[in-house]
C-alpha positions in Angstrom: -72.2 -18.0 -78.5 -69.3 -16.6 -81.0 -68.4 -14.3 -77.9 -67.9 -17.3 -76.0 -65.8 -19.2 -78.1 -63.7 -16.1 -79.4 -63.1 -15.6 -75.6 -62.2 -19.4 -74.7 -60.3 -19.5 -77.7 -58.0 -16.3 -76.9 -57.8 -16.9 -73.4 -56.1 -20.7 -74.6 -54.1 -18.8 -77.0 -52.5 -16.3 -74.6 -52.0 -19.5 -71.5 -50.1 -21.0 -73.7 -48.1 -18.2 -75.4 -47.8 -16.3 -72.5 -44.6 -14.5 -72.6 -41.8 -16.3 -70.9 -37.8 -14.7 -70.3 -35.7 -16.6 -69.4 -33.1 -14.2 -67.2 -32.1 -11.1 -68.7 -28.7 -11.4 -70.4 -25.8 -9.3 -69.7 -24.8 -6.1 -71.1 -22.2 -7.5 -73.5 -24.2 -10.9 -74.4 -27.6 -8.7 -74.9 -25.1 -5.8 -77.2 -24.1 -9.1 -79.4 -28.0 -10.6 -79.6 -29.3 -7.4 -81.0 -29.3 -5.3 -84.1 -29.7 -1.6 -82.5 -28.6 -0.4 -79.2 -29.2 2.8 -78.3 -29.9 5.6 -75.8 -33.2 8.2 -76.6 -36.1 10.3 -74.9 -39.5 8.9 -76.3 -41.1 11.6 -77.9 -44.7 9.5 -78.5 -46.5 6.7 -77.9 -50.1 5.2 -79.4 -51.4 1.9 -79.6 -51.7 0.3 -83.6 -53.0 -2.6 -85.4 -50.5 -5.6 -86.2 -50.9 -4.6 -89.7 -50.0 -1.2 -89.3 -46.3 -2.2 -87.9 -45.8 -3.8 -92.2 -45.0 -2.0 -94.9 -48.2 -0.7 -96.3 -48.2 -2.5 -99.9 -47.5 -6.2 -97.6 -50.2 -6.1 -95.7 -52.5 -7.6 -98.1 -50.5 -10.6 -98.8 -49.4 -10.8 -95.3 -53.7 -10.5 -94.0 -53.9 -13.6 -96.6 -51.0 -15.4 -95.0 -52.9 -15.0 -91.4 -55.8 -16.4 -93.1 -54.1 -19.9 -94.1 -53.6 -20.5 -90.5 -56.4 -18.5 -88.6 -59.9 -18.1 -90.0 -60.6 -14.5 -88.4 -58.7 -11.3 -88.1 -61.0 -9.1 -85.9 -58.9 -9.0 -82.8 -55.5 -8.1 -84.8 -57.7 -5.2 -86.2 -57.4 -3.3 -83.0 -53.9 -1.2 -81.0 -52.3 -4.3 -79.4 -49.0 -2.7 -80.4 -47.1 -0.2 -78.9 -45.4 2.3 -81.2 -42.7 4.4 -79.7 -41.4 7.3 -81.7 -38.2 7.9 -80.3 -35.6 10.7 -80.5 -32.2 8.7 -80.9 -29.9 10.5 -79.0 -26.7 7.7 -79.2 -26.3 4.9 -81.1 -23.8 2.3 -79.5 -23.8 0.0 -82.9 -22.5 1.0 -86.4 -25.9 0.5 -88.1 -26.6 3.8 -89.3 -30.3 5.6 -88.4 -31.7 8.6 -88.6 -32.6 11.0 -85.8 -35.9 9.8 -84.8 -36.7 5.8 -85.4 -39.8 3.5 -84.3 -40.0 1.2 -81.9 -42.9 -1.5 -81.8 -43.5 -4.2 -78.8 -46.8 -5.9 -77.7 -49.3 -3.8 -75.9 -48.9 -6.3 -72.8 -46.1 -7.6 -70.6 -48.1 -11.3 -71.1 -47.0 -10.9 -74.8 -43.5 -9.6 -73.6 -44.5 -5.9 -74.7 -42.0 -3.8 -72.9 -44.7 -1.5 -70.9 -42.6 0.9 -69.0 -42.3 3.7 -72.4 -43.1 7.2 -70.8 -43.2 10.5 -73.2 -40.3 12.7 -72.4 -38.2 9.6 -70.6 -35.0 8.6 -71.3 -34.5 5.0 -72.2 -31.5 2.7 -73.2 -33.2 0.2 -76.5 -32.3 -2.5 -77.5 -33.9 -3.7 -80.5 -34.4 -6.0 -83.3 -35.9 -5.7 -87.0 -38.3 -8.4 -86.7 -40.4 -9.7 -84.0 -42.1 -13.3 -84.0 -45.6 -12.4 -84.5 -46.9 -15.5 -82.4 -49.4 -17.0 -84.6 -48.0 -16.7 -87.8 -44.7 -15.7 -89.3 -44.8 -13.1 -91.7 -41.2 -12.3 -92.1 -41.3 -14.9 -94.5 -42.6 -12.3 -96.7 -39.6 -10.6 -98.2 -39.8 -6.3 -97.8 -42.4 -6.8 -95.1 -40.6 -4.9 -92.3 -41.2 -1.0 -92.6 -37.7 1.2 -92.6 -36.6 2.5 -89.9 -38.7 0.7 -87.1 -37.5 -2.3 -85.0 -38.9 -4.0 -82.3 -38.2 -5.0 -78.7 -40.1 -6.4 -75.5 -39.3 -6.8 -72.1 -37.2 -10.0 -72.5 -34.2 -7.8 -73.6 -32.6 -5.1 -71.6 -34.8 -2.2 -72.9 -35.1 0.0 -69.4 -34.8 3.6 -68.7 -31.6 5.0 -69.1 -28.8 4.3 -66.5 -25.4 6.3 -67.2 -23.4 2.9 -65.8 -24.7 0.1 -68.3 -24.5 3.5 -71.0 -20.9 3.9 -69.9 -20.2 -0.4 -70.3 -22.2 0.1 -73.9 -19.5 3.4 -75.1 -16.9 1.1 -74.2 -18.5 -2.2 -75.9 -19.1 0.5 -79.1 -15.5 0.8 -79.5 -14.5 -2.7 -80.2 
């Protein structure tokens, strides 16, 4: 019977938060909207816990947060993120990173993960630092967000790397 409801209950939860773009923006409007924009070859992928994207010592407080809202935790115990480590080969922004950064969207293109990551593929990113987490918001808690990892989903223009929208980004990166 748990099954059951556990099923019906995320089954309701993913119809109604369902991931929904509106069109993809431009080059120049998506450069503005974001906080990195960059060019890299994905040098690993695996799947991690929602918990495992925070900064180790937040993750208590961030668990208890959950459990205000939601009385169970068991399906955000599993890999329903994607984390991407990828080699940063340009970075068309002045935010400065380091060589290699960390990339996290959903695990599926119904919660906007960006699904197309391939080890040893070149993609253009465009990321942010937080993501909306969908059932709660735990980017209220301050120092949450581990360094150097951002996040992004399909509803931006994360794709594999063209040299045309790279050229239009060199130019954008020079004011």
């Amino acid at each position: 019977m748990k099954i059951i409801l556990f099923i019906l209950f995320i089954s309701s939860a993913l119809s109604t938060m369902a991931c929904r773009c509106h069109e993809i923006s431009s080059i120049e409007k998506s450069y503005s909207k974001t906080a990195v924009v960059g060019s890299g070859k994905v040098l690993s992928l695996e799947y991690v816990s929602i918990w495992s994207t925070m900064a180790p010592e937040k993750r208590t407080e961030a668990k208890e947060a959950f459990l205000e809202v939601h009385p169970h935790t068991e399906s955000l115990e599993t890999g329903i993120i994607q984390k991407v480590s990828l080699e940063f080969l340009k970075n068309y922004k002045e935010e400065k990173l380091t060589d290699t950064i960390v990339i996290y969207t959903p695990r599926g293109s119904a919660s906007c993960g960006f699904t197309s990551f391939k080890i040893g593929e070149n993609f253009i990113v465009y990321a942010n630092l937080h993501f909306s987490y969908g059932l709660f918001n735990p980017n209220k808690i301050k120092g949450i967000q581990q360094s150097n990892t951002y996040w992004t989903t399909h509803c931006t223009r994360t794709n594999y790397y063209h040299k045309e929208e790279a050229n239009t980004l060199e130019l954008l990166s020079q004011g």
